[in-house]
C-alpha positions as CSV (number, residue, x, y, z in Angstrom):
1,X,171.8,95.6,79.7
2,X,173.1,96.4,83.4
3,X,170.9,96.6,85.9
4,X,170.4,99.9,87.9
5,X,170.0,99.8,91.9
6,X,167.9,102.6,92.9
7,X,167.3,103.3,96.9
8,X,164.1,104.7,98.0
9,X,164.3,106.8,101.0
10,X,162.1,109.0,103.2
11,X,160.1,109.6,106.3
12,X,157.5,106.6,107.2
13,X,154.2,107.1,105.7
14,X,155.8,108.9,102.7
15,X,154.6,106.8,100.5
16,X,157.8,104.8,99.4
17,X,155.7,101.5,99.1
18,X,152.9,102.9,97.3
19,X,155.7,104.1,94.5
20,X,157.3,100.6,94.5
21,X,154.2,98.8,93.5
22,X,153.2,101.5,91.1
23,X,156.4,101.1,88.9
24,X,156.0,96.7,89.7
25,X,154.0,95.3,87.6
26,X,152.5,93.6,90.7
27,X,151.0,96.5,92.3
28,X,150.9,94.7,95.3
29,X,154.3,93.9,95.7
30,X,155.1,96.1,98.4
31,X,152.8,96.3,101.6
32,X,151.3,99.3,102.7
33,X,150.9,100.8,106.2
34,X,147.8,103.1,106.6
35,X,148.7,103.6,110.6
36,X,151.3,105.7,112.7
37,X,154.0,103.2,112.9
38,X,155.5,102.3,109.0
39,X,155.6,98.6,108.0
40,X,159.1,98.4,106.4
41,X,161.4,97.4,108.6
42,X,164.8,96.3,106.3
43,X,165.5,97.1,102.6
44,X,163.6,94.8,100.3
45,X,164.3,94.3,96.5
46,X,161.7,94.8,93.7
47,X,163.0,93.8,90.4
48,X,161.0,96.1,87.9
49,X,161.2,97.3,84.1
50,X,161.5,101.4,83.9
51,X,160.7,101.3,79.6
52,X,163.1,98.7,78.7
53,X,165.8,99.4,81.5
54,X,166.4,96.7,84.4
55,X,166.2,98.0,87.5
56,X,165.9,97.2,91.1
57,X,164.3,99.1,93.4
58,X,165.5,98.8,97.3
59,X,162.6,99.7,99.7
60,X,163.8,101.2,103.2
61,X,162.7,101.6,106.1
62,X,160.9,104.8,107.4
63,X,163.0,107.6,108.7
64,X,162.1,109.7,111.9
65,X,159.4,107.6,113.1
66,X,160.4,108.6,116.7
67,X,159.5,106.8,119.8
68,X,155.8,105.9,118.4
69,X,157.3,104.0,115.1
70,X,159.2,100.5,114.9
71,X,162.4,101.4,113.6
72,X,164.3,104.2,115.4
73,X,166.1,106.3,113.1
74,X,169.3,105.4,113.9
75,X,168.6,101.7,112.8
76,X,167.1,103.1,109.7
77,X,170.1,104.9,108.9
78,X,172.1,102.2,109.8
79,X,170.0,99.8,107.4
80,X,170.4,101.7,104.7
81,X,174.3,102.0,104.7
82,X,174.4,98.4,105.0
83,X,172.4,98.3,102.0
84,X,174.5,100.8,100.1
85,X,177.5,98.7,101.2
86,X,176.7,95.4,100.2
87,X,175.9,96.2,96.6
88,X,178.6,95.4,95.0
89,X,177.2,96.6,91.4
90,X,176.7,99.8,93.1
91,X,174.5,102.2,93.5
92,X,172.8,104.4,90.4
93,X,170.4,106.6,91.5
94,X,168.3,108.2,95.4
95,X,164.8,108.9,95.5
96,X,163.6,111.3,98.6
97,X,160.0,110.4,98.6
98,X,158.2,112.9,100.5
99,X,154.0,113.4,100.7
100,X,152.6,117.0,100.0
101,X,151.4,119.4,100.9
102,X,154.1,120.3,103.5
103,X,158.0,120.2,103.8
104,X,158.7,118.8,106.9
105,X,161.2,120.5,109.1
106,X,163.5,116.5,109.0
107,X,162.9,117.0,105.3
108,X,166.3,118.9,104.8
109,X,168.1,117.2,107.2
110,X,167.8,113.4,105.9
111,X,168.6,114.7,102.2
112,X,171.7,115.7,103.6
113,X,172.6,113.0,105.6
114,X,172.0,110.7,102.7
115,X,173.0,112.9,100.2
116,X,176.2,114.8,101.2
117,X,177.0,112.7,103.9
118,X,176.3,108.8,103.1
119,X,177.0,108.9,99.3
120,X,179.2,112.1,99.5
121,X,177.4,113.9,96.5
122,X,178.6,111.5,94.2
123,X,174.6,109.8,93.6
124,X,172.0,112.0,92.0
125,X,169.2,112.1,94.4
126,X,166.0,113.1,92.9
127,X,162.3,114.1,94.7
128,X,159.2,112.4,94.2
129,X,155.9,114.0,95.5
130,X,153.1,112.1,96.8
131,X,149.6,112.8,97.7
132,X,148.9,115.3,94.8
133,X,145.7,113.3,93.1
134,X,143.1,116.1,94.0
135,X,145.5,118.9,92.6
136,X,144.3,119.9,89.2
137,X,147.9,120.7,88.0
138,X,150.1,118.3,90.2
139,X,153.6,119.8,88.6
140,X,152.7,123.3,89.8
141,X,153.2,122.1,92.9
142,X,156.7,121.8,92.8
143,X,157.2,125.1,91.2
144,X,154.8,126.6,93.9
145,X,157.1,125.1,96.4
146,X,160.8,125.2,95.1
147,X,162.3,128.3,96.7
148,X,161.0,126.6,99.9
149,X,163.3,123.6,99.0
150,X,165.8,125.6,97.9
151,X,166.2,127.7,100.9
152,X,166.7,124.3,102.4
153,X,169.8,123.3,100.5
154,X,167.6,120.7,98.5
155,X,168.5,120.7,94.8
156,X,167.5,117.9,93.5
157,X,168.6,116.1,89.9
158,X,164.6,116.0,89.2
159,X,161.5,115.9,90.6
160,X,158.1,114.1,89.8
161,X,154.6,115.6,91.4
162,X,152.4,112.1,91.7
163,X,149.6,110.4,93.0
164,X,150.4,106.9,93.8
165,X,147.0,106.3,94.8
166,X,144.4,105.2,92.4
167,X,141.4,106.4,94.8
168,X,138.4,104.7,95.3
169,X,136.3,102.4,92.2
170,X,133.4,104.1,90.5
171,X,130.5,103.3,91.1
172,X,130.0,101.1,87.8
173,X,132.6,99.4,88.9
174,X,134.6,99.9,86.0
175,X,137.9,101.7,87.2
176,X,139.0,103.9,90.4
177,X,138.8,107.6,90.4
178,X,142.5,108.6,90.2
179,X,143.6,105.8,87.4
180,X,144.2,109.0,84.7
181,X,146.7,110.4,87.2
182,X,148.1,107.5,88.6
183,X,149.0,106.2,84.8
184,X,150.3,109.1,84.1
185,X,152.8,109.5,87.2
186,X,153.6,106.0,86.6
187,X,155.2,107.3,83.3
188,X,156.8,110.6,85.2
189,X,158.5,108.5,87.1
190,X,159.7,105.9,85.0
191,X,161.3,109.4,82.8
192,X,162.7,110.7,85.4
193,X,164.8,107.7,86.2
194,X,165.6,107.5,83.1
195,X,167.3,110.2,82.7
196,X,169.5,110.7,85.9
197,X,170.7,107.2,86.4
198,X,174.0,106.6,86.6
199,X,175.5,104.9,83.4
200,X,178.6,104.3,86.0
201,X,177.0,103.0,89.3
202,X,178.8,104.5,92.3
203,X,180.3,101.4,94.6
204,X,180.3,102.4,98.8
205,X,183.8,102.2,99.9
206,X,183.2,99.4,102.6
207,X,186.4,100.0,105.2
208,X,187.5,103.5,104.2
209,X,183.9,104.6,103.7
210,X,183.7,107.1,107.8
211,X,187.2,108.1,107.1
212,X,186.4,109.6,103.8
213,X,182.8,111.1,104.4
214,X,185.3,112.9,107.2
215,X,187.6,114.0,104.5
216,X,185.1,115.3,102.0
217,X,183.4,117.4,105.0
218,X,186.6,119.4,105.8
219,X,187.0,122.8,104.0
220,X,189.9,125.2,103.8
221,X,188.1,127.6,106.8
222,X,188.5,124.2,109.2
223,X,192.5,125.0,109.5
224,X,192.9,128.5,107.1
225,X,195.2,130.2,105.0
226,X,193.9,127.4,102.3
227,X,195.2,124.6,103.8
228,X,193.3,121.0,104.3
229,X,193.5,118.4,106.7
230,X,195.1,115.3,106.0
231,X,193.6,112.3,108.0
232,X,195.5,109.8,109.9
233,X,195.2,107.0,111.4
234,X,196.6,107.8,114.3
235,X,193.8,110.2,114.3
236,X,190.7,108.2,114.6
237,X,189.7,109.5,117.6
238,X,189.7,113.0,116.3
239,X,188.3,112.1,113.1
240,X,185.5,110.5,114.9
241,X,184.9,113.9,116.7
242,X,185.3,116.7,113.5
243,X,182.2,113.8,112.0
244,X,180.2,114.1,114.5
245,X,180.2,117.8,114.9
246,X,179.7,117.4,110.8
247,X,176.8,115.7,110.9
248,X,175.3,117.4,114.1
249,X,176.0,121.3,112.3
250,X,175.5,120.1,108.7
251,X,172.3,117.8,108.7
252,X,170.7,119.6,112.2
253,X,170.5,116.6,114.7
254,X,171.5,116.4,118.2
255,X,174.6,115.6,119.6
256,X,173.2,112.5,120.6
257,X,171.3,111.4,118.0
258,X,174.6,112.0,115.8
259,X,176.7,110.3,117.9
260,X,174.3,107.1,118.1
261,X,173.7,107.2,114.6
262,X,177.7,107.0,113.9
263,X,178.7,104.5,116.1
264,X,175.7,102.6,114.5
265,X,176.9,102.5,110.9
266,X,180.9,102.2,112.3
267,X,180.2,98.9,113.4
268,X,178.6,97.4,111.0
């Protein structure tokens, strides 16, 4: 049976690591950072089992960890195209983990970047929830919450509310206080990659990959009267340009950050 690369993604201290080790059988495999500043700094592997399917999960570093964290954002970004790049059996499925109870304001703009931009829609990119273990119903959360992501241009291929955190032990010493819920989002999340995986893994274009995300961003209204822009080499300069207004108008960054973040991933 193929195995299925799956890339984790989110903001530092979303609790990507803490989702890692619960779908490991090592639940340690992965370290955990309990300060400001996250503590993964380049994709790692995990090679797991999600009920009888291979799969490997790629760890990645924190996103929009500003000034305070250890990986600027553009290096994370950076990171994770090199990532998508070098696997050659490609890509299957992206998993935005994000922690409750709030939607960040960077929340919409990384899905796009990743989503539209990076993999050009051609992934599904599903949501997993974290930090839910006092709720009594954690999957009314996302139902609570979903015009909220919606008005944000998130649609995600699935979702899974979860704890990833088992709590503290009881007192006799005999378990932890969350280990009902953390079982049981261990099996959410095992079902809901198992049903939006890719049979047919998507493979990164390596050399044509900043032309294309170019092409796919243009629309009719770029040049009217319904026609589309062809892109030439001899236009590289220009097609550097319409990207970067893409990705400062479509994902919400700054001309600077945009700019850094594309030159970043053009040269690797």
């Amino acid at each position: 049976m193929p195995r299925s690369n799956i890339i984790i993604f989110g903001e530092s201290g979303a609790g990507k690591s803490s989702v890692v080790n619960m779908l490991s059988s090592n639940e340690h495999a992965a370290d955990i950072s309990s300060g400001a500043r996250g503590c993964t700094f380049e994709s790692r592997s995990f090679e797991v089992n999600v009920v009888g399917q291979p799969a490997t999960l790629w760890d990645t570093a924190g996103l929009d960890e500003g000034d305070a964290g250890k990986v600027p954002k553009a290096d994370a970004i950076a990171q994770l195209y090199s990532l998508l790049r070098k696997l050659s059996d490609g890509v299957s499925l992206l998993m935005f983990v994000m922690r409750a109870p709030r939607i960040k304001d960077s929340a919409p703009k990384n899905w796009k970047l990743f989503q539209e931009v990076i993999c050009q829609s051609k992934v599904p990119s599903v949501v997993v929830i974290t930090g839910l273990e006092n709720e009594d119903n954690m999957d009314r959360w996302w139902w609570d919450n979903k015009s909220t992501f919606q008005r944000y241009g998130i649609h995600p291929a699935g979702f899974a509310c979860v704890t990833a955190f088992r709590g503290k032990k009881n007192r006799r010493g005999d378990g932890h206080k969350f280990d009902d819920e953390y079982e049981d989002s261990r099996e959410k999340v095992q079902r809901l990659i198992r049903s939006t995986c890719l049979a047919d893994p998507w493979r990164v274009p390596a050399a044509e990959w900043f032309r294309n995300i170019v092409e796919v961003t243009f629309t009719n209204q770029d040049i009217g009267c319904g026609r589309t822009r062809k892109v030439r080499h001899e236009d590289v300069k220009e097609v550097a340009g319409e990207a970067l207004n893409r990705m400062v108008n479509a994902c919400g960054m700054s001309e600077t950050e945009a700019r850094e973040i594309a030159e970043k991933v053009r040269g690797l």
